[in-house]
C-alpha positions in Angstrom: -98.5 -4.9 72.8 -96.0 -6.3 75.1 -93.1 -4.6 77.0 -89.6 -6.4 75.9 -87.0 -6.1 79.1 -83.5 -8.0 79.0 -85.2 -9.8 76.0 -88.1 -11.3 78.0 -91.6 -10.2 76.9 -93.0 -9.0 79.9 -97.0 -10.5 80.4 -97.8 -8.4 83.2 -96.7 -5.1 81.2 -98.8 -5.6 78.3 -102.4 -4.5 76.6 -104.5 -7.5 75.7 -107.4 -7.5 73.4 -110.3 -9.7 73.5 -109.4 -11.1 70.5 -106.5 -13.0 72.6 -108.8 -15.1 74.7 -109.4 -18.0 72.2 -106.1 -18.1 72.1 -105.7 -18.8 75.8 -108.9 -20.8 75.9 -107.2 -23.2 73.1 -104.2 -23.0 74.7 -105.4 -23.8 77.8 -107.5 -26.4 76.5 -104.8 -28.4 75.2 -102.8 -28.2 78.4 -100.6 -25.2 78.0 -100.4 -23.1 80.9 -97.6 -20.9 79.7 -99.1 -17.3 78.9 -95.6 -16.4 77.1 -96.5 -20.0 74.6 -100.1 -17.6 73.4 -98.3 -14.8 72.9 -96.2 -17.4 69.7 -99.9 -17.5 68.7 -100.8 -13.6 68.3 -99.2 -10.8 66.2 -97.8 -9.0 68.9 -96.5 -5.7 68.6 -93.2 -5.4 71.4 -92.4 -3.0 72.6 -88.6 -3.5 72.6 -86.0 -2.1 75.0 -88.0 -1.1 78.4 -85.1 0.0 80.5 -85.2 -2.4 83.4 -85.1 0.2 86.2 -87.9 1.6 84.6 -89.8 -1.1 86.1 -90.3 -2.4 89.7 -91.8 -5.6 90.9 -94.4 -5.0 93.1 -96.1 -8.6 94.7 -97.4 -8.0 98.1 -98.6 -5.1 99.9 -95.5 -5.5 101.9 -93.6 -4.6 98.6 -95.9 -1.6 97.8 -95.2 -0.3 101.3 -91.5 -0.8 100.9 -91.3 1.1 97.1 -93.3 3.7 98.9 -91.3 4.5 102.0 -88.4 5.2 99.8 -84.5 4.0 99.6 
């Protein structure tokens, strides 16, 4: 499953079964380095219309400390 925000399937946000690494093993093997590329190569079940400010990107600590501390 993979969370669908402003129509981009979101990588980060999504449950992957170990069935899905020989795709990225033959994806990767064949010089594809584009995770959203294996996910054209599953059945993926979206999961379609994540509000986007349900969401916040969170990189560094610095961004962790930032969301945490508040507006």
């Amino acid at each position: 499953a993979v969370a669908l925000v402003d129509g981009v399937r979101q990588v980060q946000l999504a449950c992957w079964t170990r069935r899905a690494l020989e795709a990225v093993e033959q994806a990767l093997a064949v010089g594809r380095r584009s995770i959203q590329t294996v996910l054209d190569d599953l059945d993926v079940c979206v999961v379609a219309d994540v509000p986007a400010g349900q969401l916040i990107d969170l990189d560094t600590p610095a961004d962790v400390d930032r969301y945490a501390s508040g507006p």
